[in-house]
HTML snippet that shows the backbone in 3Dmol.js (N, CA, C, O; Angstrom):
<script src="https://3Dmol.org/build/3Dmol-min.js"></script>
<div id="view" style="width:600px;height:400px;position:relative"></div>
<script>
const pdb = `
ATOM      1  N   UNK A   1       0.835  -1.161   0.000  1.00  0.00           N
ATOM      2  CA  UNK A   1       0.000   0.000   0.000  1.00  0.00           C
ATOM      3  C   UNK A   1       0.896   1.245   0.000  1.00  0.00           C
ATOM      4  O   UNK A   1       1.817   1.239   0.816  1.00  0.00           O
ATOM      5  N   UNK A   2       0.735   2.472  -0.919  1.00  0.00           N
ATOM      6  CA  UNK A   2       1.072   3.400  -0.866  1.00  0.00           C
ATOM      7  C   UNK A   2       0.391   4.568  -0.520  1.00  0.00           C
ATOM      8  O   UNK A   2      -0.602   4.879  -1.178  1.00  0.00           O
ATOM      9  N   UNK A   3       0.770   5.268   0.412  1.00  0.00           N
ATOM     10  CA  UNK A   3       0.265   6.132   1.144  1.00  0.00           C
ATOM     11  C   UNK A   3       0.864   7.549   0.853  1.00  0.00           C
ATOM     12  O   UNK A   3       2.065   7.689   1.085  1.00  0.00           O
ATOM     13  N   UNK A   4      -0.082   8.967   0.208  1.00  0.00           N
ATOM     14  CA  UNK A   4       0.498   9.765  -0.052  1.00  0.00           C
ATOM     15  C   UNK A   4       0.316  11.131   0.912  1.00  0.00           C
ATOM     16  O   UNK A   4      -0.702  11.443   1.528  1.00  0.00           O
ATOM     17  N   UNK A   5       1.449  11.775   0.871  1.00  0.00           N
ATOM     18  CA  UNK A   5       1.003  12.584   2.582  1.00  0.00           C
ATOM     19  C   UNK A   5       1.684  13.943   1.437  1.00  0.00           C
ATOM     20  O   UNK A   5       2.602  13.978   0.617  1.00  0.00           O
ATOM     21  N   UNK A   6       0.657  14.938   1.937  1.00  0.00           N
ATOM     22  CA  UNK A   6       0.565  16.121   1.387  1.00  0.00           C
ATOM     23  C   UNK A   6       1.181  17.726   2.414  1.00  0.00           C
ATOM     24  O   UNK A   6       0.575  18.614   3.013  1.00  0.00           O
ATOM     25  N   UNK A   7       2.385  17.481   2.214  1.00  0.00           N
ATOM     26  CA  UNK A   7       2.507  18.936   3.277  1.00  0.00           C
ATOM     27  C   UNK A   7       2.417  20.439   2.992  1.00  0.00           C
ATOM     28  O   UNK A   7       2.078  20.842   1.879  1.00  0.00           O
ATOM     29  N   UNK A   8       2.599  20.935   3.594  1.00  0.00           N
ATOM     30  CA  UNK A   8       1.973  22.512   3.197  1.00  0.00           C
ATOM     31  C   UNK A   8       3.179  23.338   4.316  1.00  0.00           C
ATOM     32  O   UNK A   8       3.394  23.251   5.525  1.00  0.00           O
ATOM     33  N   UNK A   9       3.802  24.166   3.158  1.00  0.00           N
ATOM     34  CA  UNK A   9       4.598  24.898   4.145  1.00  0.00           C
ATOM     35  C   UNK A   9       3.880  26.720   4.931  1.00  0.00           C
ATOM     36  O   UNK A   9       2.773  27.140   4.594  1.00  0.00           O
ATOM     37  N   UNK A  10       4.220  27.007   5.304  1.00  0.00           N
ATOM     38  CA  UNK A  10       3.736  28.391   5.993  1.00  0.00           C
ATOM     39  C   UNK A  10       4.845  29.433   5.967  1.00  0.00           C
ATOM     40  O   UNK A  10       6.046  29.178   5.882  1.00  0.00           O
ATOM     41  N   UNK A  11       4.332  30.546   6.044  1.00  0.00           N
ATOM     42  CA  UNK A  11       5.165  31.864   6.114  1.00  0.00           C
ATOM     43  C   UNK A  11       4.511  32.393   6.791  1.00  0.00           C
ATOM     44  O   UNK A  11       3.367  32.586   6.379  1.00  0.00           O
ATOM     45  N   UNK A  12       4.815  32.825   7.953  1.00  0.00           N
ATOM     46  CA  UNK A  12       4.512  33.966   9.129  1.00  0.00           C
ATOM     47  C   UNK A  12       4.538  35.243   8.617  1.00  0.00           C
ATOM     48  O   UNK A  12       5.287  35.513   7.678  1.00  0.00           O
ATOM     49  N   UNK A  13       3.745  36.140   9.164  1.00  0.00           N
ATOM     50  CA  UNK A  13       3.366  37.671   8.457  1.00  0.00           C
ATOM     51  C   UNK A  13       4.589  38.330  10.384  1.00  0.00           C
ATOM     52  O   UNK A  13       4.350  37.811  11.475  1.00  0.00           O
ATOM     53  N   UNK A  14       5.258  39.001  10.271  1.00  0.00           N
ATOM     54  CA  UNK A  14       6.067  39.577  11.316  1.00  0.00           C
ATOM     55  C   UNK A  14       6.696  41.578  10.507  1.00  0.00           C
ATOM     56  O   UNK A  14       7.039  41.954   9.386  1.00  0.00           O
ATOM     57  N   UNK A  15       6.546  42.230  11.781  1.00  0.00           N
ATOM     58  CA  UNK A  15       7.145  43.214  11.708  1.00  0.00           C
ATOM     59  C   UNK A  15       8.194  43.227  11.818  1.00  0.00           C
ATOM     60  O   UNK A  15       8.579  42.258  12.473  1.00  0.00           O
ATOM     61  N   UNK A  16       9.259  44.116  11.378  1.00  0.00           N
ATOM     62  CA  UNK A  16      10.120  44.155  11.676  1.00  0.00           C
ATOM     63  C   UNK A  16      10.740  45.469  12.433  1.00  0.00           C
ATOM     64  O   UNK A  16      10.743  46.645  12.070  1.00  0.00           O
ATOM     65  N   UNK A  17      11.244  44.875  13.568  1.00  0.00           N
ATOM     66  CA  UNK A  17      11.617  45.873  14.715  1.00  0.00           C
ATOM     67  C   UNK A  17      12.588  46.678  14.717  1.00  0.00           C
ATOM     68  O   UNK A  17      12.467  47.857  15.049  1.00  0.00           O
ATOM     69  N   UNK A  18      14.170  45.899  14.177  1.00  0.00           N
ATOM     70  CA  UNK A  18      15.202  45.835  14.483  1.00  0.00           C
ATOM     71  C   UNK A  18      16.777  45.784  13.128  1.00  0.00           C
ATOM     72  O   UNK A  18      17.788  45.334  13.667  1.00  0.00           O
ATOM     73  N   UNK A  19      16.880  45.982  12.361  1.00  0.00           N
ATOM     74  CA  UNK A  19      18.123  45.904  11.272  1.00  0.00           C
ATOM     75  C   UNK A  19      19.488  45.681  12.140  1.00  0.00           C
ATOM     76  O   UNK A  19      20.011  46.689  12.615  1.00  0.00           O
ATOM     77  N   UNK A  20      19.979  44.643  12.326  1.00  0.00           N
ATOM     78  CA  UNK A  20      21.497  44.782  12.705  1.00  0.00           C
ATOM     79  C   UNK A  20      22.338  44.542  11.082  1.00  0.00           C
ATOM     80  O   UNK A  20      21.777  44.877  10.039  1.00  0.00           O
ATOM     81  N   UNK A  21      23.195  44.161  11.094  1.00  0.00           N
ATOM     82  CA  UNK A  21      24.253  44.700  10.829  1.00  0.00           C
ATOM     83  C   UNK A  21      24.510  42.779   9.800  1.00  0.00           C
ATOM     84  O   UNK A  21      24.264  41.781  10.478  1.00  0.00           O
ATOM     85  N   UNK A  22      24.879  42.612   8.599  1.00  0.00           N
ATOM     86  CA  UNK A  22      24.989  41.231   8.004  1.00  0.00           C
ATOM     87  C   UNK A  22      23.609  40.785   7.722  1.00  0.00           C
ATOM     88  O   UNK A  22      23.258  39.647   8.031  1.00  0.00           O
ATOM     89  N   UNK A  23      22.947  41.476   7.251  1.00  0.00           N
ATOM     90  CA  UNK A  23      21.601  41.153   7.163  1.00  0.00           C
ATOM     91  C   UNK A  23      20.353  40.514   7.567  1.00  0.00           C
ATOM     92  O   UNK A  23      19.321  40.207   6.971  1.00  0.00           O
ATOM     93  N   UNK A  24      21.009  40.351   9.453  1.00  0.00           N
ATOM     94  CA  UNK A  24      19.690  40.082   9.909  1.00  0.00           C
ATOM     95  C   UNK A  24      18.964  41.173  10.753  1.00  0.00           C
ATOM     96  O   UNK A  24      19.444  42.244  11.124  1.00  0.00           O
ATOM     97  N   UNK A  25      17.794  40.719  10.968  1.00  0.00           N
ATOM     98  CA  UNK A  25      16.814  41.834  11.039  1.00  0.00           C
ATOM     99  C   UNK A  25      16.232  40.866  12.758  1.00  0.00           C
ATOM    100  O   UNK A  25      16.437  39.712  13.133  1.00  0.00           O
ATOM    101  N   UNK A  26      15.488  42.018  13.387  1.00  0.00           N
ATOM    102  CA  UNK A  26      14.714  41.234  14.648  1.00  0.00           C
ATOM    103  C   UNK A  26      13.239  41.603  14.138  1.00  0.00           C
ATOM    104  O   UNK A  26      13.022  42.727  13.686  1.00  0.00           O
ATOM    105  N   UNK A  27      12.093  40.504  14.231  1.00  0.00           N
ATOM    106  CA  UNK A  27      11.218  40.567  14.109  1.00  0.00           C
ATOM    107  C   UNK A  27      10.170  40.432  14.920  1.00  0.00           C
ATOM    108  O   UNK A  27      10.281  39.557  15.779  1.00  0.00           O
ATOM    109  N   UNK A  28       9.045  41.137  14.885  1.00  0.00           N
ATOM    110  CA  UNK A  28       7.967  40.615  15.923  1.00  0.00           C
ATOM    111  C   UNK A  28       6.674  39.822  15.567  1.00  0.00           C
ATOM    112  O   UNK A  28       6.075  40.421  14.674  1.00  0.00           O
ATOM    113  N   UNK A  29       6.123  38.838  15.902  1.00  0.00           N
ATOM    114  CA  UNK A  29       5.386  37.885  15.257  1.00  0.00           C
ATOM    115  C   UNK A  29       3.992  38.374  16.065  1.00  0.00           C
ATOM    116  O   UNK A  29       2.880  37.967  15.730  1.00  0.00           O
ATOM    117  N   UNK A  30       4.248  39.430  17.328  1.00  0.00           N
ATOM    118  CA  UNK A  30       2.898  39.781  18.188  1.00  0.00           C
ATOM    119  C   UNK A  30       3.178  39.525  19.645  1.00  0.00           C
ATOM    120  O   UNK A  30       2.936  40.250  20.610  1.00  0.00           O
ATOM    121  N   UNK A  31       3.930  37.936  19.577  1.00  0.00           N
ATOM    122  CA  UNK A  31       4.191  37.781  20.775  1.00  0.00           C
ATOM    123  C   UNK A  31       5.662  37.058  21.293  1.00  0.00           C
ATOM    124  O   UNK A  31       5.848  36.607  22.423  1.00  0.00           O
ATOM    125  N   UNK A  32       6.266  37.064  20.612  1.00  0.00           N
ATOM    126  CA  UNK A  32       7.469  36.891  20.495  1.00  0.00           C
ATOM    127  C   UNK A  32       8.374  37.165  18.927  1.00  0.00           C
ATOM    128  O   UNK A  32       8.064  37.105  17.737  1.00  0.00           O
ATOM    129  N   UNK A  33       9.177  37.371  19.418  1.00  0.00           N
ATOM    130  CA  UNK A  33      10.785  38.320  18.911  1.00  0.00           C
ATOM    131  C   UNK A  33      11.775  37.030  18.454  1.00  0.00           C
ATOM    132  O   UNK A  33      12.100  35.986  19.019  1.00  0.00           O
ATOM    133  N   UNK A  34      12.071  37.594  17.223  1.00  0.00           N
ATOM    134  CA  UNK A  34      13.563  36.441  16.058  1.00  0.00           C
ATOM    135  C   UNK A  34      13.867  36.823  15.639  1.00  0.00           C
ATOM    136  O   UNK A  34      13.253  37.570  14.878  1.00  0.00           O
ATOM    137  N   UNK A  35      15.881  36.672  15.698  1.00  0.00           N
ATOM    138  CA  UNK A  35      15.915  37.328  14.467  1.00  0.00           C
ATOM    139  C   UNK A  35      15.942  36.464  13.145  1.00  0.00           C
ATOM    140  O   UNK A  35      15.686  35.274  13.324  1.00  0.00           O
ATOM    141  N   UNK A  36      16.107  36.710  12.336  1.00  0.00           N
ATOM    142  CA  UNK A  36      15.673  36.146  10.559  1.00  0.00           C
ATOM    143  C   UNK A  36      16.676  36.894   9.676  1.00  0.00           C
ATOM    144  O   UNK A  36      17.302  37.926   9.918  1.00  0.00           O
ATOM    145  N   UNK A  37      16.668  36.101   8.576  1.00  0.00           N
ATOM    146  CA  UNK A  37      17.947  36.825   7.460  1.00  0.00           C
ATOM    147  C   UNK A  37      17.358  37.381   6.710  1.00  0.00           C
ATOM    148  O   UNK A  37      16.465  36.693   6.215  1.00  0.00           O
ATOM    149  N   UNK A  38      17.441  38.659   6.246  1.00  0.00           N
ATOM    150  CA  UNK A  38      16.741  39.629   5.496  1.00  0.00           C
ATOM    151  C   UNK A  38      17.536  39.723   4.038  1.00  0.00           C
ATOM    152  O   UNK A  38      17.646  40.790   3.434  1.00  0.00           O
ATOM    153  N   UNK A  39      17.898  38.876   3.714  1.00  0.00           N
ATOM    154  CA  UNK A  39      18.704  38.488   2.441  1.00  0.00           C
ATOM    155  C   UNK A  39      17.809  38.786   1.052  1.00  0.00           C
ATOM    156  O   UNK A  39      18.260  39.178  -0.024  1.00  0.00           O
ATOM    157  N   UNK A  40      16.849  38.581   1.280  1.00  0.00           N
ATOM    158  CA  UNK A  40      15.818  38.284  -0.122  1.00  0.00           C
ATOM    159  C   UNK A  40      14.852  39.230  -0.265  1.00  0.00           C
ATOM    160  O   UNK A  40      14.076  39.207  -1.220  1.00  0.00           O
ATOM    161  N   UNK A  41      14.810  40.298   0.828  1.00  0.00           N
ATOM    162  CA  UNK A  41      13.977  41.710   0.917  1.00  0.00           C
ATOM    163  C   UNK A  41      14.921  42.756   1.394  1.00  0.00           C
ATOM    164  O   UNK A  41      15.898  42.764   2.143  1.00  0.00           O
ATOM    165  N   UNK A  42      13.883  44.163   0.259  1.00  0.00           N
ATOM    166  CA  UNK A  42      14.403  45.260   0.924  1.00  0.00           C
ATOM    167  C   UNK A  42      13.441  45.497   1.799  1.00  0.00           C
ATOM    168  O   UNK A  42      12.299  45.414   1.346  1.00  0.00           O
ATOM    169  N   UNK A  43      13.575  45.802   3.062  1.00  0.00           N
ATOM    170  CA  UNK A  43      13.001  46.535   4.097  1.00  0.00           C
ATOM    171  C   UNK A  43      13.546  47.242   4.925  1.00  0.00           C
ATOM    172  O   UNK A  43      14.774  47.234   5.012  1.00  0.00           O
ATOM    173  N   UNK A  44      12.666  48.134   5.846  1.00  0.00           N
ATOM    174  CA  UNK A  44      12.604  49.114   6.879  1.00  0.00           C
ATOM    175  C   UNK A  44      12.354  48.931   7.959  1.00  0.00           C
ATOM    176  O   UNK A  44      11.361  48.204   7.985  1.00  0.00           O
ATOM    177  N   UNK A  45      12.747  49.218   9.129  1.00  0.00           N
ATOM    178  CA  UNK A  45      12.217  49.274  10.730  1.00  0.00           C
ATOM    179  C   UNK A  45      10.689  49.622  10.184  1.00  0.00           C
ATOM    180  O   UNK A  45      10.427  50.505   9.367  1.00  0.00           O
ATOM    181  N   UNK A  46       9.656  48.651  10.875  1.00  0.00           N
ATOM    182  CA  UNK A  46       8.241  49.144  10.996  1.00  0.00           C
ATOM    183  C   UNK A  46       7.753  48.427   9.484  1.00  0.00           C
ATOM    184  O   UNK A  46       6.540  48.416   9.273  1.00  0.00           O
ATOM    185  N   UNK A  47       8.277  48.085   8.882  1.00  0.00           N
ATOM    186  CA  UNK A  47       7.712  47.094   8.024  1.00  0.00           C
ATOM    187  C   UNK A  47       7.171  45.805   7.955  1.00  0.00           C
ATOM    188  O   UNK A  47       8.074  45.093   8.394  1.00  0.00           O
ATOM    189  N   UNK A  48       6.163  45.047   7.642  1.00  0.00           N
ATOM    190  CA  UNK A  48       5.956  43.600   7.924  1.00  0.00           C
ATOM    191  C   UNK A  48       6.687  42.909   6.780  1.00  0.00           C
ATOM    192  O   UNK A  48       7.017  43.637   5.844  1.00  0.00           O
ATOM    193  N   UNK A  49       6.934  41.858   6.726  1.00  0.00           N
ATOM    194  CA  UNK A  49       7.841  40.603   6.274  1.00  0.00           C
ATOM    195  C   UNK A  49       6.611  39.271   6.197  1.00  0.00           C
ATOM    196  O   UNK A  49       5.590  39.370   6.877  1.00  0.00           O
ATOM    197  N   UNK A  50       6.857  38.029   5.284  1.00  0.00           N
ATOM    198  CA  UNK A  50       6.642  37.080   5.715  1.00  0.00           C
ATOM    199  C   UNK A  50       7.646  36.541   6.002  1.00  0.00           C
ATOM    200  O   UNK A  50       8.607  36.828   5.288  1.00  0.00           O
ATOM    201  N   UNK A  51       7.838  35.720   6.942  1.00  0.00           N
ATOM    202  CA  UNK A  51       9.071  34.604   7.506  1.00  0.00           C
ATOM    203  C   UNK A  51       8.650  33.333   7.184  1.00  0.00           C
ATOM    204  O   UNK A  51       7.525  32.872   7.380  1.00  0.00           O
ATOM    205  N   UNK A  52       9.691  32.730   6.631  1.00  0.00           N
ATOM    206  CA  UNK A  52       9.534  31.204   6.298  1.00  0.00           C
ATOM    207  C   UNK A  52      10.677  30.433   6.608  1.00  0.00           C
ATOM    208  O   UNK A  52      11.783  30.704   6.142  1.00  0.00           O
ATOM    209  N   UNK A  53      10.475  29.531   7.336  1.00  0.00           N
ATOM    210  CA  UNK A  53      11.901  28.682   7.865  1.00  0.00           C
ATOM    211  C   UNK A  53      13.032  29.989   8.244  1.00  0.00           C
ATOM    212  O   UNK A  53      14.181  29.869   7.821  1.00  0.00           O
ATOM    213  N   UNK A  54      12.752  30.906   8.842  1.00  0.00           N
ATOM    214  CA  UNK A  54      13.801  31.587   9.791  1.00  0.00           C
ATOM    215  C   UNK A  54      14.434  33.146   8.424  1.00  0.00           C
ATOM    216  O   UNK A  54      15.226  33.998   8.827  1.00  0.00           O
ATOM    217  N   UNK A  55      13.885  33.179   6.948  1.00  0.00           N
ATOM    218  CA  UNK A  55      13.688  33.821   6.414  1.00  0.00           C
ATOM    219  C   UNK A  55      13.094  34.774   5.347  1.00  0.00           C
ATOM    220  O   UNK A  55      12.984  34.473   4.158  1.00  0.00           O
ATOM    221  N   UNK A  56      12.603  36.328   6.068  1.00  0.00           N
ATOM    222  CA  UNK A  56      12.291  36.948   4.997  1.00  0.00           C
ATOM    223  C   UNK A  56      11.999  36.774   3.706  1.00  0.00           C
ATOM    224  O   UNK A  56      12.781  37.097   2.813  1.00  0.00           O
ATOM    225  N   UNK A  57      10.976  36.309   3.523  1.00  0.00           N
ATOM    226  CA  UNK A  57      10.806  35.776   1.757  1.00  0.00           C
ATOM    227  C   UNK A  57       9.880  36.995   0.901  1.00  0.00           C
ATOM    228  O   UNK A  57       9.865  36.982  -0.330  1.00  0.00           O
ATOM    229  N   UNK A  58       9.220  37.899   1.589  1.00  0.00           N
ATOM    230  CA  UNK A  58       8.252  39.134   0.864  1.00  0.00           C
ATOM    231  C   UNK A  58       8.064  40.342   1.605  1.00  0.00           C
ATOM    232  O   UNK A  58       7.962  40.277   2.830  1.00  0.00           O
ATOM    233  N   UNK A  59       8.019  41.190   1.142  1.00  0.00           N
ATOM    234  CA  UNK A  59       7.735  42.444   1.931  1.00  0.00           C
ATOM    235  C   UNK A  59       5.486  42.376   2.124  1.00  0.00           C
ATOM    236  O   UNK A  59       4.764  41.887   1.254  1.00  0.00           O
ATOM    237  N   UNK A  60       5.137  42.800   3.021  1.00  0.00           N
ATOM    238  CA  UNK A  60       3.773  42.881   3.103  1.00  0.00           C
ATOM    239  C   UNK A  60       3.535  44.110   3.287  1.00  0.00           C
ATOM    240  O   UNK A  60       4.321  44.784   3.952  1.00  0.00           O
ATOM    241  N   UNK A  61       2.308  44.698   2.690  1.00  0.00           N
ATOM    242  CA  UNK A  61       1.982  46.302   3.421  1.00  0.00           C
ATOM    243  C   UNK A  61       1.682  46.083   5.082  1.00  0.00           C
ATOM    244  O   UNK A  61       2.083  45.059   5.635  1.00  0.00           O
ATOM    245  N   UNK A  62       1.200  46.770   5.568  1.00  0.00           N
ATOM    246  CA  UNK A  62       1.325  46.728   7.354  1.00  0.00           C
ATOM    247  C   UNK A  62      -0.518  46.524   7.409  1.00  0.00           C
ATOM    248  O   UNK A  62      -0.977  46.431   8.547  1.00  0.00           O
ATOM    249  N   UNK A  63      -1.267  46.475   6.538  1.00  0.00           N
ATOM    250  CA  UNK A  63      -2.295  46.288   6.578  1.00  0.00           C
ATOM    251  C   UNK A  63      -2.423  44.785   6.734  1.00  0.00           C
ATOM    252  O   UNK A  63      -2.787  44.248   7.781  1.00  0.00           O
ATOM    253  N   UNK A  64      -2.112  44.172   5.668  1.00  0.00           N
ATOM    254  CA  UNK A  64      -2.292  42.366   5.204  1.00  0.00           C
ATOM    255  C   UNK A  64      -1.079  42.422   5.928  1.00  0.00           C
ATOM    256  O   UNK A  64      -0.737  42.417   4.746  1.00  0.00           O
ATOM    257  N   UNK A  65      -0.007  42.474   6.695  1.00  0.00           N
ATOM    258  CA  UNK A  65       0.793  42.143   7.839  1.00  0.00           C
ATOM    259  C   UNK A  65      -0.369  42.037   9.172  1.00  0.00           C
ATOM    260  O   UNK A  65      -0.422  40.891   9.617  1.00  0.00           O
ATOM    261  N   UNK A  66      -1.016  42.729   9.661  1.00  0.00           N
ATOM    262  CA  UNK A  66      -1.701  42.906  10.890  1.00  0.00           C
ATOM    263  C   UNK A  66      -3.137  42.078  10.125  1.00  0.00           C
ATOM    264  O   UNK A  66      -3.518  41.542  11.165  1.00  0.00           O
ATOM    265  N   UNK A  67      -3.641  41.849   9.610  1.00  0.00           N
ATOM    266  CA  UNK A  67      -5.128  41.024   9.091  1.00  0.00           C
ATOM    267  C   UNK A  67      -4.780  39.961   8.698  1.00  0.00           C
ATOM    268  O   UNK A  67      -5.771  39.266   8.476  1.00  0.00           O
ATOM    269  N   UNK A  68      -3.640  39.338   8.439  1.00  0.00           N
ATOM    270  CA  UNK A  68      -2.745  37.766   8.479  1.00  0.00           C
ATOM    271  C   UNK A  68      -2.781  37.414   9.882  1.00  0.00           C
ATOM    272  O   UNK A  68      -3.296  36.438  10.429  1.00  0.00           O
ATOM    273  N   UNK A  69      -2.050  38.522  10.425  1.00  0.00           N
ATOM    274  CA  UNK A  69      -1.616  37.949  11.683  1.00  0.00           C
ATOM    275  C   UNK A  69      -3.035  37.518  12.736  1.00  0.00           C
ATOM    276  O   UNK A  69      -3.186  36.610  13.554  1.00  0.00           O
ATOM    277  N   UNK A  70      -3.882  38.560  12.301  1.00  0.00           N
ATOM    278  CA  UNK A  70      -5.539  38.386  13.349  1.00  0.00           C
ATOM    279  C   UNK A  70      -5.753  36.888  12.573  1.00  0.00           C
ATOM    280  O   UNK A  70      -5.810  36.049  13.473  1.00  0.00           O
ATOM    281  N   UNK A  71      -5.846  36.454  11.698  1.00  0.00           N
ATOM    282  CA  UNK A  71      -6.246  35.480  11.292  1.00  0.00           C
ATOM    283  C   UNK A  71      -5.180  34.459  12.079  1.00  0.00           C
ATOM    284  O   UNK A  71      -5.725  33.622  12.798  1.00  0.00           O
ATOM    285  N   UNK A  72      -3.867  34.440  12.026  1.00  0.00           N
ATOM    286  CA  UNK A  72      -3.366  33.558  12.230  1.00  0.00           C
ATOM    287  C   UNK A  72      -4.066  32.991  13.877  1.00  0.00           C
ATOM    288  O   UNK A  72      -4.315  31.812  14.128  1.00  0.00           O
ATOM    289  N   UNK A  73      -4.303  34.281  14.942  1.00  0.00           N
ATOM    290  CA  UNK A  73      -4.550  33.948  16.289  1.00  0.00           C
ATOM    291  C   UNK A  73      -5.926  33.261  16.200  1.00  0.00           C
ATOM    292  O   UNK A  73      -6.248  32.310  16.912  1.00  0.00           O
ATOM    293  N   UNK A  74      -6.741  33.852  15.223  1.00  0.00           N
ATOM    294  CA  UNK A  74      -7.629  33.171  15.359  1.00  0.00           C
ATOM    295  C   UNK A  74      -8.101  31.624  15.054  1.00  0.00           C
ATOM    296  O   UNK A  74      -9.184  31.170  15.424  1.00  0.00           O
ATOM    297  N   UNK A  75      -7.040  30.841  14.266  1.00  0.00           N
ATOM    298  CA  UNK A  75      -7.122  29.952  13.861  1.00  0.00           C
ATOM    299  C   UNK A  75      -6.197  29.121  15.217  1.00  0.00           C
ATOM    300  O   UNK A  75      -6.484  28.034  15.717  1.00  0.00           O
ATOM    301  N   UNK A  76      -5.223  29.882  15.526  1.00  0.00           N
ATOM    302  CA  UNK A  76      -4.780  29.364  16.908  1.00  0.00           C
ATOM    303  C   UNK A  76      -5.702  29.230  18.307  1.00  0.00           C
ATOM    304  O   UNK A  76      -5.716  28.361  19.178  1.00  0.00           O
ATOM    305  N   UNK A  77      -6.542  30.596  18.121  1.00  0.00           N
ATOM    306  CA  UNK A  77      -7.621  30.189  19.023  1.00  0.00           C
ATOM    307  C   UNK A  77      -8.717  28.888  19.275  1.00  0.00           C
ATOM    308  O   UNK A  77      -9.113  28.423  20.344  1.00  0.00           O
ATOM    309  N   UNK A  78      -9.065  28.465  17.793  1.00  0.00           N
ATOM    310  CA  UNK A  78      -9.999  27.618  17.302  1.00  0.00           C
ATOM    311  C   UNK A  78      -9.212  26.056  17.709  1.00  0.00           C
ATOM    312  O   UNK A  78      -9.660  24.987  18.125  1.00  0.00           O
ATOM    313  N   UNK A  79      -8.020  26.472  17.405  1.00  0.00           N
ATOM    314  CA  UNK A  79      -7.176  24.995  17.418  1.00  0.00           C
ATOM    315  C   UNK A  79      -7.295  24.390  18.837  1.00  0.00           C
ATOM    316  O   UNK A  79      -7.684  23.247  19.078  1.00  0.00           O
ATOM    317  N   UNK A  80      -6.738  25.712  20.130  1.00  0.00           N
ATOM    318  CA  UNK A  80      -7.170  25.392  21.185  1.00  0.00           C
ATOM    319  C   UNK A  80      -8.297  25.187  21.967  1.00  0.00           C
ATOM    320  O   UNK A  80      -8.099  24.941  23.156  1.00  0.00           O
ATOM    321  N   UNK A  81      -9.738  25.246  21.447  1.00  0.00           N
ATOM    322  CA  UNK A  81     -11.423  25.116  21.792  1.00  0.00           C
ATOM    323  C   UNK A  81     -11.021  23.916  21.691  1.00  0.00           C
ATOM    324  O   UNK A  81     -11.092  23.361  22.788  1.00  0.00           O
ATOM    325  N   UNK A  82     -10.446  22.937  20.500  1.00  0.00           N
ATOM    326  CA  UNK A  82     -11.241  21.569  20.261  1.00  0.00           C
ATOM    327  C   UNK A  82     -10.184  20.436  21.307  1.00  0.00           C
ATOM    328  O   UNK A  82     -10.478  19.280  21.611  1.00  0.00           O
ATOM    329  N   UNK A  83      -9.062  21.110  21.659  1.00  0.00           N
ATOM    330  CA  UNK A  83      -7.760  19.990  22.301  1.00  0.00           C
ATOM    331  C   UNK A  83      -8.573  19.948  23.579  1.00  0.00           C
ATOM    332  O   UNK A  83      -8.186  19.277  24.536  1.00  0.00           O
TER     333      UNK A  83
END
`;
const viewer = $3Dmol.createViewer("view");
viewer.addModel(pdb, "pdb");
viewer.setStyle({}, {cartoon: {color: "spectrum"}});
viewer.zoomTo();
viewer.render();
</script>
């Protein structure tokens, strides 16, 4: 029997707080802080990012940065009703 398993990767919507120095950046996800390699975007302090596996892959406006992120809690909320 072959069994086929379908994964799905994610990118986190995060602000970004912080620019040091070699291109990583500190980010805020809402409720905790990372830093991430900002290699593949231009950005600014106060900008949102998606993060994927630990980097910056898109710049987001700060609108769909903050209405990702409500979605994301809320689907985290839902996850925790049913456990």
């Amino acid at each position: 029997m072959i069994y086929r398993v379908k994964v799905m990767c994610i990118a986190v919507p995060a602000e970004v707080v912080e620019i040091k120095e070699g291109s990583i950046g500190v980010v805020d996800y809402g409720d905790l802080r990372q830093e991430v390699r900002l290699d593949l975007v231009d950005v600014k302090v106060g900008e949102f990012v998606l993060v994927h596996v630990g980097f910056a892959i898109q710049k987001l406006s700060r609108e769909e940065g903050l209405e990702t992120r409500e979605i994301f809690r809320q689907v985290y909320a839902a996850m925790e009703e049913t456990d």
